[in-house]
N, C-alpha and C positions, 0 to 999 in steps of 0.2 A: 382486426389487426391492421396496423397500416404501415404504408410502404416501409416506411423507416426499422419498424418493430419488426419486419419480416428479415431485411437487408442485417439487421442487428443479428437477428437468430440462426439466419445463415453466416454468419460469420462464427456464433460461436460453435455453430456445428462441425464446420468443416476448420477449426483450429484445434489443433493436437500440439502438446510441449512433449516431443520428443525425447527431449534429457532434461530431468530436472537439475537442479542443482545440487550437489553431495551434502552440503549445509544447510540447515534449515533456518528460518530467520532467526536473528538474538532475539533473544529476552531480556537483555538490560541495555541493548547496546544498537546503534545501526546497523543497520544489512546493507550493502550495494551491490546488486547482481549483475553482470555483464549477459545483455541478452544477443544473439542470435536470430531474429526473428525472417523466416524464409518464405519467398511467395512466389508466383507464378504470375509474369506479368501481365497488367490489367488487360492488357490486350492481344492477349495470345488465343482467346477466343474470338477474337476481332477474324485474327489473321489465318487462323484454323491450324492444318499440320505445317509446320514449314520449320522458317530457323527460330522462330518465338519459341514452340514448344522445348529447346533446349537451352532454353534463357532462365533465368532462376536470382528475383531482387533480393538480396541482404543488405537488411536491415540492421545495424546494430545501434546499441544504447546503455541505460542504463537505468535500474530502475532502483530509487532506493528508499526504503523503509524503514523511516523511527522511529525509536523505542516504542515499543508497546504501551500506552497507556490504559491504565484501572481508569473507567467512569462509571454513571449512573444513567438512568433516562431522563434525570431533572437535570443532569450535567450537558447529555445533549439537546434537551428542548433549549436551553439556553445557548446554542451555538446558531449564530447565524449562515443565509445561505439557506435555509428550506421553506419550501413551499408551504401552506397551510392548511396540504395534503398527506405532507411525510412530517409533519410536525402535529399532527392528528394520529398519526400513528405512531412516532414516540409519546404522546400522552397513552396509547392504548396500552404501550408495553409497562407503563408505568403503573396503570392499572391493573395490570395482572398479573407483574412480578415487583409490585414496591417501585418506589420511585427512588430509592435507597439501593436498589438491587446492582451488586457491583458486574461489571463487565470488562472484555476490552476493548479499546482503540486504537487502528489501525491509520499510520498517517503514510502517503505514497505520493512517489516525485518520478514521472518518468523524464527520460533526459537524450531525445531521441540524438544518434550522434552522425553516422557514414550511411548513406545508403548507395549503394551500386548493384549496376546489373551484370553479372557473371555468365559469361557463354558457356553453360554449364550444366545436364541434367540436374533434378533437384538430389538425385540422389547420391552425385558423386561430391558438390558441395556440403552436401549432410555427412559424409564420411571424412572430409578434408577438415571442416571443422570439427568433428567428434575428437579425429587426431590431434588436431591443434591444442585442443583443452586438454585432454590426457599430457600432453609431452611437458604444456604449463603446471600439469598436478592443479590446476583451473577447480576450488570449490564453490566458485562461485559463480560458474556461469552456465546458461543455459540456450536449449536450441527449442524454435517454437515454430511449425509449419501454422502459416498464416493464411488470412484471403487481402490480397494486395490493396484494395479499394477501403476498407476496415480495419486495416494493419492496427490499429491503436487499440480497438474492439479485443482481435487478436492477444494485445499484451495484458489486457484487463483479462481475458481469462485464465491469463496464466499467473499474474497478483491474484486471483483468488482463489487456484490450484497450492499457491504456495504457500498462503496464508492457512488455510486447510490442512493443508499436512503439517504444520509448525503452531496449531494454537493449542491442540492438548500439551504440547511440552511447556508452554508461554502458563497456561492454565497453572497446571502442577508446579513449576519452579514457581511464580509468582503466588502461588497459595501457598507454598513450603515459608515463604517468607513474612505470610501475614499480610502480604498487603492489601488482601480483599476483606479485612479486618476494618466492621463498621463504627465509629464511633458515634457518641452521644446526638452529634449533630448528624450525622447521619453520611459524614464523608468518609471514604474508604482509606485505608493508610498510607496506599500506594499512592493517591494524590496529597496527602499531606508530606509524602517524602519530595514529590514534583515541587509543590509548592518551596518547601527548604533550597531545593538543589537551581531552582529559576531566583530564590533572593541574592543564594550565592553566585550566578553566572551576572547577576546583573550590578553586584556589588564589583564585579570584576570587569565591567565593560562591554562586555562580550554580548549585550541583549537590552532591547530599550522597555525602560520599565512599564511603558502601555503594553507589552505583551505581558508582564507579569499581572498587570491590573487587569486585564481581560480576563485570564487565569484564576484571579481571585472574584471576577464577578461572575463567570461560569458558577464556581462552586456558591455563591453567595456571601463569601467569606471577607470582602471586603473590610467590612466595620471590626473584625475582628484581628484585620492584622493591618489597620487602617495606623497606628503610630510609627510601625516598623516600617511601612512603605513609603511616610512620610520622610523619616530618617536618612533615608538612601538621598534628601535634597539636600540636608543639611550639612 
């Protein structure tokens, strides 16, 4: 294991999420969660007991999560960005559960915002803001004791704390709806509805259509809605 791999795993040891959030992510829609994230600063071991130990960084942010996307393993080996490592191992899943085989996608934007340092034990800022969320009725925000030097490490395990607790509901409402319904070609229906709902955002301006061509050459499906995509010039 090497340094880094070790510095990583002590972080995700010593991070715990406090309070989750009351809401879980959507299933059709974005999520943006207002985090908290609490440390003890990097150099309070430096300085031993003194005034450090009742110093206490807050972090806040935001971290936010889009729709859920239905894919396949053929849908991510066509995504660029991996290695030829972790692109070896989406061909493996492809061989052992179909390369057809529907799943989801998970896309994540953190959006680090204030940090300050609070003369403050950690535990009376963890009760200052516990209050603060309550009095807001706040469902969407969460507190995460962190390790200061990895803070970011920190927030990733808590994107995968939450994503965990929110993908059986993501599962079952998006299967009540068919979306993981294969068709002849082998594409799930949930991305044939993506595909409709990006012709309509970019017939409205709102999205440049090399994202939507990207979209159509992930799935292969270019040639197939290659006149409609044309039409959007004319």
């Amino acid at each position: 294991m090497t340094e880094d791999d070790e510095r990583i795993e002590y972080a995700i040891s010593n991070t715990v999420v406090l309070r989750m959030p009351k809401q879980t992510l959507s299933t059709f829609g974005t999520t943006n969660i207002h985090y908290y994230l609490l440390t003890k600063p990097v150099y309070t071991d430096l300085m031993g007991k003194g005034e450090a130990a009742d110093e206490t960084v807050v972090r806040e942010g935001r971290v936010i999560t889009e729709r859920p996307k239905v894919i396949t393993p053929s849908y991510l080996i066509n995504l660029e960005g991996f290695s030829k490592y972790a692109r070896k191992y989406l061909e493996s899943l492809a061989e052992k559960y179909g390369s057809n085989a529907p799943g989801i996608f998970y896309s994540y934007k953190n959006e680090p915002k204030d940090t300050s340092v609070v003369s403050s034990p950690m535990k009376t800022v963890i009760e200052r803001i516990n209050k603060e969320i309550d009095s807001n009725n706040d469902q969407l925000s969460t507190i995460i004791k962190g390790v200061d030097d990895m803070w970011d490490v920190s927030v990733m395990k808590f994107i995968y704390e939450v994503t965990e607790s929110s993908v059986g509901k993501h599962m079952s409402e998006m299967g009540s709806q068919g979306l993981f319904d294969i068709d002849r070609l082998g594409v799930p229906a949930g991305a044939r509805q993506r595909i409709e709902e990006m012709f309509a955002i970019v017939q409205r301006g709102e999205m440049e259509p090399t994202d939507l061509k990207l979209e159509l050459d992930r799935w292969g499906l270019f040639g197939q809605y290659e006149d409609r995509f044309l039409s959007l010039f004319r």
